[in-house]
C-alpha positions in Angstrom: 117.7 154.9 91.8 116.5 151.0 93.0 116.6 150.4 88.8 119.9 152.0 88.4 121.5 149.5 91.7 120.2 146.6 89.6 122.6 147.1 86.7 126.0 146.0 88.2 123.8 142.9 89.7 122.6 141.9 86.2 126.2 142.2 84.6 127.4 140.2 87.6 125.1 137.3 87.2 125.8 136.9 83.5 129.6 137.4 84.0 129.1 134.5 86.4 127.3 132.4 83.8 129.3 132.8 81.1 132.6 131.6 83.2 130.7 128.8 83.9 129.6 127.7 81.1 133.5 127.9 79.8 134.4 126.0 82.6 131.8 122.9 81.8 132.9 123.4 78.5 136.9 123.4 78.6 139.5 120.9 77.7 140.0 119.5 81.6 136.1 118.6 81.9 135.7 116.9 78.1 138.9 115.2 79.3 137.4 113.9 82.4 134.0 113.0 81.0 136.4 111.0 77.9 138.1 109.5 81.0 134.8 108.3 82.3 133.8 106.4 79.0 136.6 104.9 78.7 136.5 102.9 81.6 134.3 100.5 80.3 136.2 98.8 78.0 139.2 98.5 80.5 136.4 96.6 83.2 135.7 94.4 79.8 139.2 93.7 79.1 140.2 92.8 82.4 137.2 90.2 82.7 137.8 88.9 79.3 142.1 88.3 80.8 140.5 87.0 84.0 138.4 84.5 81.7 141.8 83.5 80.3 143.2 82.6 83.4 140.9 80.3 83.5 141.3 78.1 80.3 144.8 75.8 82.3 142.8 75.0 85.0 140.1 74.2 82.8 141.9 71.7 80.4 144.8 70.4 83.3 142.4 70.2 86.2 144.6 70.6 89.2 142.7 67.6 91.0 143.9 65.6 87.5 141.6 63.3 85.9 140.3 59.9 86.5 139.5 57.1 84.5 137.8 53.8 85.4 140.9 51.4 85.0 143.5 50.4 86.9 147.1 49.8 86.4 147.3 46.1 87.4 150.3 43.9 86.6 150.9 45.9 83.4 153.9 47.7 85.1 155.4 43.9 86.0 154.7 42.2 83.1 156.4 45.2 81.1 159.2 44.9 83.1 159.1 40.6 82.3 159.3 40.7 79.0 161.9 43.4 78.4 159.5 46.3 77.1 160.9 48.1 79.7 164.2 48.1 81.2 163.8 49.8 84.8 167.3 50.8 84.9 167.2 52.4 81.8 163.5 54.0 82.8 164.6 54.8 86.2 168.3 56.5 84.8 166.0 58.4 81.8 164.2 60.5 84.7 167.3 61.2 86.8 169.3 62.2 83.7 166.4 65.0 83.0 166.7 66.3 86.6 164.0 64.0 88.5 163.2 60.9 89.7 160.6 58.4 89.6 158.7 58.3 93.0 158.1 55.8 95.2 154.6 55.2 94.1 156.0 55.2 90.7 158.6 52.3 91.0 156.3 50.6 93.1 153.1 50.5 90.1 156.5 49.4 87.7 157.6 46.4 89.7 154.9 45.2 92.2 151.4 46.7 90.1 149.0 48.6 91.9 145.2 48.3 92.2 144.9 52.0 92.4 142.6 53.6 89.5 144.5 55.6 86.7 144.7 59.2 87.2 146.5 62.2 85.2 147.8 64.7 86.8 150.4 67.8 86.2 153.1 65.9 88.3 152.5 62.4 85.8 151.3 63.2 82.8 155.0 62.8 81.8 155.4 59.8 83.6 152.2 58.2 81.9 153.5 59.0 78.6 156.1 57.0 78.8 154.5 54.2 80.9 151.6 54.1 78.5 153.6 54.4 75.1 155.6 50.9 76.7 151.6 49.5 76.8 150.4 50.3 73.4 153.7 49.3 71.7 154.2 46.2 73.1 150.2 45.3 73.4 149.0 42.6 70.9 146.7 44.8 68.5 145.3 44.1 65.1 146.1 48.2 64.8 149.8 47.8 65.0 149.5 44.2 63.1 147.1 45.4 59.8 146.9 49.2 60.1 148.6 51.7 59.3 152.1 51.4 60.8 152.6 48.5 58.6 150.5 50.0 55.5 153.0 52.8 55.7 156.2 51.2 57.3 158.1 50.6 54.1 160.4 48.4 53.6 161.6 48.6 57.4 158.1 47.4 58.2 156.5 49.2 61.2 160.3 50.2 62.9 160.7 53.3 61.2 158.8 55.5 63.1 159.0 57.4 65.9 157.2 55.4 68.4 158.9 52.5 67.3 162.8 53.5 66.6 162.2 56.3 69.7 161.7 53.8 72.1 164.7 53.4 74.2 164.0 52.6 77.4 163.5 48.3 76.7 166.3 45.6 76.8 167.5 45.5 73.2 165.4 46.2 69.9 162.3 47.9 70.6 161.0 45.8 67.4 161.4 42.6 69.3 158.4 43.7 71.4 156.3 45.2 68.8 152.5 43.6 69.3 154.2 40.6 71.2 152.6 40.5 74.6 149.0 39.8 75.5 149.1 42.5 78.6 145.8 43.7 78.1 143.5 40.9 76.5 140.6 42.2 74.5 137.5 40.7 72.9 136.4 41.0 69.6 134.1 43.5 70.4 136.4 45.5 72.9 139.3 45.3 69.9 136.4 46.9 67.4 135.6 49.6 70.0 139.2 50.4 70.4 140.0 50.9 66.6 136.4 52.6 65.9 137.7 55.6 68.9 141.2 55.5 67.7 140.6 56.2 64.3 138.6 59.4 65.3 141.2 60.6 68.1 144.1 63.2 66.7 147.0 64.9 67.7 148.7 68.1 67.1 152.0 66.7 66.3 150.7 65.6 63.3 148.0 64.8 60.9 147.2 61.0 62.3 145.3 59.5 64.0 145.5 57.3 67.2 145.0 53.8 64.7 148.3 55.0 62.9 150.3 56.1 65.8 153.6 56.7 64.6 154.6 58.9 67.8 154.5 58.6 71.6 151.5 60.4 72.1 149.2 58.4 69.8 151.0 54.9 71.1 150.4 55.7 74.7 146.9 57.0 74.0 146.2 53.3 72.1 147.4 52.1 75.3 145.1 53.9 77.6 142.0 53.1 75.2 143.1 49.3 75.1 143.3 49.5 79.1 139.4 51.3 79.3 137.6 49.1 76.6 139.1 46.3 78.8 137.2 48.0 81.7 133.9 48.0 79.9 134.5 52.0 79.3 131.6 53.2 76.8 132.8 54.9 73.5 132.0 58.0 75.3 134.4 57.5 77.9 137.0 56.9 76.1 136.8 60.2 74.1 136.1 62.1 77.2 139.5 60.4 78.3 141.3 60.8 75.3 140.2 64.8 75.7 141.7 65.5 78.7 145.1 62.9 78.1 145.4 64.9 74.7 145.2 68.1 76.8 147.6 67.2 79.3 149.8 65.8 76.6 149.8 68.8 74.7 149.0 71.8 77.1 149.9 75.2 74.8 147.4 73.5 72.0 144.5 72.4 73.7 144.9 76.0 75.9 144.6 77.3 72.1 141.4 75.5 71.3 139.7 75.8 75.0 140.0 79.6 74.1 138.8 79.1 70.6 135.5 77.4 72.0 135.1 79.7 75.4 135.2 82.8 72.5 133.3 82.3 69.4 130.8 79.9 71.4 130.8 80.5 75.3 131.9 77.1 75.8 133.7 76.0 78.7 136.0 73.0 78.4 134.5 70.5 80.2 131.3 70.8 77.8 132.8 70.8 74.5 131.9 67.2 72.9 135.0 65.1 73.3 134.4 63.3 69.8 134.3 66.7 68.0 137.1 68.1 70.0 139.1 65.1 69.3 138.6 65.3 65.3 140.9 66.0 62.2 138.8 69.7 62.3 140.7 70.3 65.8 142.9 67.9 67.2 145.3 67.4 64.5 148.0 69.8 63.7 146.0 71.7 60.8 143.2 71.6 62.3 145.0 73.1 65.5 146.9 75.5 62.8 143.1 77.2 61.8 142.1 77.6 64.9 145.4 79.6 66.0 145.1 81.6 62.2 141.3 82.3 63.7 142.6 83.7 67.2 145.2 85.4 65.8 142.6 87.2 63.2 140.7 88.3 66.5 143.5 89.5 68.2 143.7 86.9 70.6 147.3 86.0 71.4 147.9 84.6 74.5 151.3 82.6 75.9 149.9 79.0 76.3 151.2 77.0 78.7 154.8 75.6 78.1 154.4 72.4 79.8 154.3 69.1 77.7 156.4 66.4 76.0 158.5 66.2 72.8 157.7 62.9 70.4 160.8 61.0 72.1 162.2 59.5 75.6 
C-alpha cells in the first residue's frame, strides 16, 4: 500500500517540473533575459553622447583663451589713421542687435594694457578688431605674397578681406600695409610668414600668408601681435588652434570629434601645427574628415556659433 501512495507523489513532482521548465523557457523570460543584454550598448551609447557634450567646452573653453600680448595703442592708432571709423564700428554692432561694451570702446580709443584673451562673448568682436590689424599692418605678406600674386589686375583690392572691409573712413585700399602698428624684426617678420603659411581655414583652401578673408587677416594680425611679444613658433600655433576654433565653432567641433574617436585624443593635446594643416584645417581637408564621421555614423549638430567672411 506505502508503494501504491507514492504514485500520485511521483506524477506530481514531474508535473511540477515540467511547468517549470516551460516557464524558464517561454517567450516572457527569453524576452527579459534579451532585455538584459541589451542594456549594455545603451550604457555605451549614452557615455559615448556624454563624451560629445564634451567636445564645445573642449575647443571654446568657457574661461576663453589667453595669449601673451596685449592690446596696446593698436585700438588708437587704428582709430588715427582711419582703418577704423568708430562710428561706423560702433553703429555695425548695434545694427546686428548689440553693442560694443564699455571695455570695448575703451581698448578702441584709449588702448589697454590688459593681455589678449578669446572668449565666446568676443570672439566676434576680435575678428573684426584684428582683421583692422592685419590689413592695415605693414607686412611683406600683404606687399610680395599672395594677395598681390593673385590680385589681378585690381591688385590686392579684390578680395574679401580687402573690398569687405567697411568699417574705415573711405577706401579700405588706402590703408592696405600702410601703418607700422606693430613693428617687427627681420626675424620676427620670418617667424610670422613661416606659421602663417602652415595655418588654414575652413572657408577655404588658403592659407593665413594669402589671407583673402576676415579670418585669415585677423589671424595675421594676432600672429604679427605674438611674434612682437617674443611668442615661440609653438605658441603661435597653439593660438592660432584655439582663434581658428572659436572662429569657426561647427568645424573645429567636427575635427575635435574626429581626433577624440579614431585616436582618444582630447583637444587640448592634438598638436596645433598638425591640426592647423591643409590635411585638417582647410575646407577639404575639413570636408574628409566630415565624409569620415559621416561613414562611422557620427552625425552630430555642431555648434552654430561663428562669423560669416564679411562685417
Amino acid at each position: 500500500m506505502e508503494k501504491i501512495k507514492l504514485v500520485p507523489i511521483l506524477i506530481m513532482s514531474v508535473i511540477a517540473n515540467i511547468v517549470f521548465a516551460a516557464m524558464f523557457m517561454s517567450p516572457w523570460v527569453v524576452k527579459f533575459k534579451a532585455n538584459r543584454l541589451k542594456s549594455t550598448p545603451a550604457s555605451t551609447s549614452t557615455q559615448a553622447t556624454a563624451i560629445k557634450d564634451t567636445l564645445f567646452d573642449e575647443i571654446n573653453p568657457v574661461a576663453g583663451y589667453e595669449i601673451n600680448a596685449a592690446y596696446g595703442q593698436l585700438g588708437p592708432k587704428m582709430i588715427a589713421t582711419g582703418v577704423i571709423d568708430f562710428e561706423k564700428f560702433k553703429g555695425n554692432y548695434e545694427k546686428s542687435g548689440q553693442s560694443l561694451t564699455a571695455e570695448q570702446e575703451n581698448l578702441l580709443l584709449q588702448g589697454s594694457k590688459d593681455t589678449i584673451k578669446i572668449t565666446r562673448e568676443n570672439s566676434y568682436f576680435l575678428l573684426d578688431f584684428f582683421w583692422a590689424v592685419g590689413l592695415a599692418n605693414k607686412s611683406k605678406i600683404l606687399d610680395e605674397g599672395d594677395m598681390m600674386k593673385y590680385g589681378g589686375n585690381k591688385g590686392a583690392g579684390n578680395f574679401a578681406s580687402t573690398g569687405g572691409w567697411t568699417l574705415a573712413r573711405g577706401d579700405a585700399m588706402n590703408y592696405y600695409s600702410k601703418s607700422v602698428l606693430i613693428p617687427l624684426t627681420k626675424e620676427q617678420e620670418e617667424r610670422v610668414n613661416l606659421v602663417a603659411s602652415n595655418i588654414f581655414r575652413p572657408c577655404c583652401n588658403n592659407s593665413t600668408a594669402f589671407p583673402d578673408c576676415n579670418h585669415g587677416m585677423a589671424l595675421l594680425g594676432v600672429l604679427q601681435l605674438m611674434a612682437s611679444s617674443s611668442a615661440t613658433e609653438r605658441q603661435m600655433y597653439e593660438a592660432g588652434k584655439y582663434f581658428n576654433a572659436f572662429w569657426f565653432p561647427g568645424n573645429y567641433y567636427d575635427l575635435a570629434l574626429y581626433f577624440r574617436t579614431k585616436e582618444g585624443k582630447v583637444f587640448r593635446d592634438v598638436d596645433a601645427k598638425m591640426l592647423l594643416g591643409k590635411d585638417f584645417s582647410s575646407a577639404s581637408g575639413w570636408q574628409s574628415v566630415k565624409q569620415w564621421l559621416v561613414s562611422k555614423g557620427l552625425i552630430e549638430q555642431p555648434p552654430k556659433q561663428g562669423g560669416g567672411c564679411g562685417v
